[in-house]
C-alpha positions in Angstrom: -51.7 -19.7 -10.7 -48.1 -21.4 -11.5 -45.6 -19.0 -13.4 -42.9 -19.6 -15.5 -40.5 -17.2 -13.7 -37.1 -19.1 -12.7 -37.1 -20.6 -8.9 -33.6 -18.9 -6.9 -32.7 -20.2 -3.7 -29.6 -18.6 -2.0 -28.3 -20.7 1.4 -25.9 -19.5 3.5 -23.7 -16.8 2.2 -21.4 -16.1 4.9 -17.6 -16.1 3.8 -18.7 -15.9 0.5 -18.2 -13.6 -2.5 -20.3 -13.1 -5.3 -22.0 -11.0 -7.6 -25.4 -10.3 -9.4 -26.3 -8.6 -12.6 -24.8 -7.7 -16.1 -22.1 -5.3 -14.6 -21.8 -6.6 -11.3 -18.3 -6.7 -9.4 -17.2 -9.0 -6.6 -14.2 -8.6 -4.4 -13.6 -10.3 -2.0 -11.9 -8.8 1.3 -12.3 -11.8 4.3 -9.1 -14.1 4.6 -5.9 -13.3 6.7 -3.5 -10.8 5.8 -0.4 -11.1 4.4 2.5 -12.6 5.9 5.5 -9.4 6.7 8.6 -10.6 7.5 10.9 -8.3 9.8 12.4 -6.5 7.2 9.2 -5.5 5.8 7.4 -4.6 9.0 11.0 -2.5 9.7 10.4 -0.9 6.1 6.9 -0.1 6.4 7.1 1.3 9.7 10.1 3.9 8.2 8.1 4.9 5.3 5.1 5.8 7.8 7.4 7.9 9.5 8.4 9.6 6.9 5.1 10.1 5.3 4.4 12.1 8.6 7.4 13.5 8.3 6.6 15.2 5.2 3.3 16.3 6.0 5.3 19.2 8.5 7.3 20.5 5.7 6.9 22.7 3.3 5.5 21.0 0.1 7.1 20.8 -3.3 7.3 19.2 -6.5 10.2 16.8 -4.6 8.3 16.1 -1.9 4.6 15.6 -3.4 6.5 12.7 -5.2 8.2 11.2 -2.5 5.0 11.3 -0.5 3.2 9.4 -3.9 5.8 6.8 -3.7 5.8 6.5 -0.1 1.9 6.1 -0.4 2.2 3.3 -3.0 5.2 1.4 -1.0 2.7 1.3 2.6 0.1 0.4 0.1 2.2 -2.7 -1.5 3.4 -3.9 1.9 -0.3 -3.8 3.4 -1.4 -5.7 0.6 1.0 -7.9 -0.2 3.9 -8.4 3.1 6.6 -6.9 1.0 7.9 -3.8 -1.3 8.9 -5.1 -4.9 12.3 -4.3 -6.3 11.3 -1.9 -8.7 9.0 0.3 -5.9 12.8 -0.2 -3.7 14.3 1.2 -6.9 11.8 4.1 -7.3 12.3 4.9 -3.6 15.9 5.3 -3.9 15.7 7.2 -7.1 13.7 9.7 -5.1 15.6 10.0 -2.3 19.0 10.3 -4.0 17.2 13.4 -5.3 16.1 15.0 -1.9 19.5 14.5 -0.2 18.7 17.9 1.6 15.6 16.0 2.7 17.6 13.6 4.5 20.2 15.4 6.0 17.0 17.5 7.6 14.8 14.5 8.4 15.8 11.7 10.7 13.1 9.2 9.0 14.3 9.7 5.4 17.3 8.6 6.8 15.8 5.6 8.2 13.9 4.4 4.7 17.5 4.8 3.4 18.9 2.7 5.8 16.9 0.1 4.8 17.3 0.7 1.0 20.5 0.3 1.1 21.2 4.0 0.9 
């Protein structure tokens, strides 16, 4: 008995990315990572520092938002080898503000280093 239901015939599907049905969502996460140069790998590596760093002190306002910024910045470099001007920018607006921070902290000191600071 022959129906009229559609023939699908999937091959090999290995290093591939795709997605089935009305809502369906591919992403795609094989390939090689991002290229750091050494300014980056020195950046990200400060900003890990610090974000342990914080996690011993005593939380505030200040530092719950340094920590988000922080966050976003490792995020950015893991993604894409490098911090964009404006996440530099909102680093060192942040820091500016937690001067006490960085006279206290060896690795805020560090990120500023390499912001310029």
């Amino acid at each position: 008995m022959a129906t009229d239901e559609p023939n699908v015939s999937i091959g090999d599907v290995s290093h591939s990315t795709f997605a089935i049905g009305s809502h369906a969502r591919a992403e795609s996460h094989h390939g090689t990572a991002p290229q750091r140069d050494e300014a980056a790998e020195e950046l990200l590596k400060a900003v890990r520092e610090l974000r342990a760093d914080l996690a011993r002190v005593r939380s505030s306002e200040q530092t719950a938002a340094l920590d988000a910024a922080l966050a976003e910045t490792e995020d950015e470099i893991t993604r894409t080898g490098q911090a964009a001007p404006t996440r530099r920018e909102r680093l060192r607006e942040l820091l500016t503000d937690s001067q006490a921070l960085l006279s206290v902290l060896a690795s805020a000191g560090a990120v500023a280093g390499l912001l310029g600071m």
